[in-house]
N, C-alpha and C positions, 0 to 999 in steps of 0.2 A: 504494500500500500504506500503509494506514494506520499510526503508530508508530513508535514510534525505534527498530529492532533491531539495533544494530550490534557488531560480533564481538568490539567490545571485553570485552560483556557473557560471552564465552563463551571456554572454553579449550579447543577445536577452533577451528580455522584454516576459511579459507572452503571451503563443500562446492564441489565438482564435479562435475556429473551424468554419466554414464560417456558419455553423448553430449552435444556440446558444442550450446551455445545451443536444447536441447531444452525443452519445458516435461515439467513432472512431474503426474503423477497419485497422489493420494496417497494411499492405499486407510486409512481409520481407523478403529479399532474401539473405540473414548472416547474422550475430554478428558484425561483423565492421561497417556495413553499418547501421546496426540500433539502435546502439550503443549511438549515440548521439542523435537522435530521440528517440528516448523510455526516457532516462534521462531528454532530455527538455518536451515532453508530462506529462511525471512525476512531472516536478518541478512545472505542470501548472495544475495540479488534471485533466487530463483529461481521463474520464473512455476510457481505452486503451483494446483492443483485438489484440495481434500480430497473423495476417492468416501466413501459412508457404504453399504456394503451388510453388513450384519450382521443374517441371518435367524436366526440360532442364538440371539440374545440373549429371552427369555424370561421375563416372562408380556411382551404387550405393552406393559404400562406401565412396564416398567421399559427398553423398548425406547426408548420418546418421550424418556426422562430421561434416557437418556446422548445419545442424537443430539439433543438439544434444549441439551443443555452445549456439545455439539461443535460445532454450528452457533452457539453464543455465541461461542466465543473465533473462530471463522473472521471471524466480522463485526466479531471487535478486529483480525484480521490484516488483513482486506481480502481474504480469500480466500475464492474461488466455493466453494459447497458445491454438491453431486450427493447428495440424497434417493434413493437407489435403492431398489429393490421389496424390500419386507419380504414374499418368497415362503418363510414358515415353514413351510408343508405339505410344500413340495419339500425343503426343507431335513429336516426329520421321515422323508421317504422317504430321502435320501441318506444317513442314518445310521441306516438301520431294520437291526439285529441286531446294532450296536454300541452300545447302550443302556449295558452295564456293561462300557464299556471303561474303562480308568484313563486320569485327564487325562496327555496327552503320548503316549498309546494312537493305535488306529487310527480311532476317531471324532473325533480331533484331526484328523489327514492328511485325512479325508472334510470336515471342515469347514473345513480350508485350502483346500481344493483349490474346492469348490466360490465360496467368495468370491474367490479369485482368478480361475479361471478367469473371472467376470465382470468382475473389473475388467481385466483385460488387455482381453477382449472389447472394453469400453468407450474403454480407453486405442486400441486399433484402429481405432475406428470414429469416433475424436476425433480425431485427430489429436496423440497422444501421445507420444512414441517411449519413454519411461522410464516404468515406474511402481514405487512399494515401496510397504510397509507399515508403520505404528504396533507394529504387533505383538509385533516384534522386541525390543520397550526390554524388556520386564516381565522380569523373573529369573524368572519362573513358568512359561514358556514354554522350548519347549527352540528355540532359533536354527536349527538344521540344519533340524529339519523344517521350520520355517516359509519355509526359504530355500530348498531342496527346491521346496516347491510353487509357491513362485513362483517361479520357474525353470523347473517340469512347464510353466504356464499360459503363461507367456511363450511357448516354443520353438511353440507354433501359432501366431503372428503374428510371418511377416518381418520387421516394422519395429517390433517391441515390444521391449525390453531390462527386464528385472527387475531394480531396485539393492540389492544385499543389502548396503548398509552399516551395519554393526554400530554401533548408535547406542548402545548400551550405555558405549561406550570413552570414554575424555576425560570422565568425569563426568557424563555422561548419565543414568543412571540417579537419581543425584541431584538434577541439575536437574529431574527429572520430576517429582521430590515438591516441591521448594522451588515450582515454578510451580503445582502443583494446590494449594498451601497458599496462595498468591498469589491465585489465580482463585479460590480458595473450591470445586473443581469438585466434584461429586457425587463420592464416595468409595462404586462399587458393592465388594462384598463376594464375588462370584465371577463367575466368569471369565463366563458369562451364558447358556447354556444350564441348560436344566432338572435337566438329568443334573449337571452341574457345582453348581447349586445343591442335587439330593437330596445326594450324597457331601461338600458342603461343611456343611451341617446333621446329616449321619451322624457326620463327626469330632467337631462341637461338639458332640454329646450324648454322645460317648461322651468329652469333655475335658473335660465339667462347664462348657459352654460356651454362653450363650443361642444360640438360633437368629436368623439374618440377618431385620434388619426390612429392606424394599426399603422403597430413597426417603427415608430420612430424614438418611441419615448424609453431610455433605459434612467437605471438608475443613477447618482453618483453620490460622492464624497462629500 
C-alpha cells in the first residue's frame, strides 16, 4: 500500500471489520465521499477493494469525472479498483414511476437497493465476507435507509456481512472536506441522477441561484 497512513493522522482508533482478518469490499459513489474512508481503512491495513457501480449518476460525462477522481486517489492508496457496468437503462427501468419522488423518497431505496444488491453479489462471488458503502458520510443522505439496504442485499448471501459503521462520528465528516480540498477532487453539485439534478436546478431558480455547470467546479485549499 502505497503512503504513510497512520492513525496518528486520525481521531478514530483502529477500524475492525465485524469479521476478523476479512478483506472488504468497498462499494463508492465519488472521491469526497470516500475520501476519508479509504484513508482510515488504510491507516488500519485493511485489504480494501473500492466496487464503483453507480448507474444513477447522469449524463454520462459526468459519470467518467467522478469515477475517473475515484480511481485517482485508489492508485494514491494502492487500492484495486472494480469498473463495474454502467447499466443506466436498467437503472431508468428500476425507478420508472418514481421520477418525482423527493430525494430520501422511494427512488432513493430503489437506487440503494439496486447498487447494493450488486455489490454484495460481487462481494459473493469474490470472495469477500464484508462489504459497506461511501455513502453513509454525506449529511445529505439519510443513514437508516442506506443501512437498511445494505442489510436487505447482504441477508441473500450466507457468507456476506454489510458494515454499517457510521463514518460520520469522530470527525469524519470533516475530514471529508479537508481531504477533497487536499486532492483538489471534482466538487459535483448533486447527488447524480437526472431527477436529482432537475429538482436541484428547480431550487436555484427559484433562490435567485445560477444553474449547476457539470465538470468545472473542483475543490481547493
Amino acid at each position: 500500500m502505497e503512503g504513510n497512513y497512520s492513525l496518528e493522522n486520525f481521531s478514530r482508533s483502529k477500524l475492525e471489520l465485524p469479521i476478523k482478518d476479512s478483506k472488504l469490499l468497498l462499494h463508492s459513489c465519488c472521491a469526497p465521499c470516500a475520501g476519508e474512508i479509504m484513508e482510515a481503512v488504510a491507516a488500519s491495513n485493511i485489504d480494501t477493494t473500492v466496487y464503483f457501480y453507480n448507474p444513477n449518476i447522469h449524463p454520462v460525462e459526468e459519470y467518467e469525472i467522478r469515477k475517473e477522481e475515484n480511481k485517482r486517489f485508489c492508485k494514491t492508496l494502492g487500492f484495486s479498483f472494480i469498473d463495474a457496468d454502467y447499466d443506466k437503462d436498467n437503472w431508468f427501468e428500476r425507478v420508472k414511476g418514481l421520477e418525482n419522488e423527493p430525494e430520501r423518497g422511494k427512488r432513493c431505496t430503489e437506487c440503494f437497493d439496486m447498487r447494493f444488491e450488486r455489490s454484495a453479489l460481487y462481494a459473493s462471488e469474490n470472495d469477500f465476507a464484508v462489504y459497506a458503502t461511501t455513502l453513509g458520510i454525506s449529511r445529505w443522505k439519510d443513514m437508516n435507509q442506506i443501512n437498511d439496504s445494505g442489510h436487505r442485499a447482504s441477508k441473500k448471501y450466507e457468507k456476506v456481512s454489510y458494515w454499517d459503521f457510521n463514518w460520520r462520528k469522530k470527525g469524519g465528516s470533516s475530514r471529508m472536506i479537508e481531504i477533497s480540498k487536499r486532492e483538489e477532487f471534482y466538487q459535483q453539485e448533486y447527488c447524480g441522477c437526472v431527477y436529482s439534478l432537475r429538482d436541484t436546478n428547480k431550487w436555484r431558480q427559484e433562490n435567485n441561484r445560477p444553474r449547476i455547470k457539470r465538470g468545472i467546479k473542483f475543490y481547493n485549499i
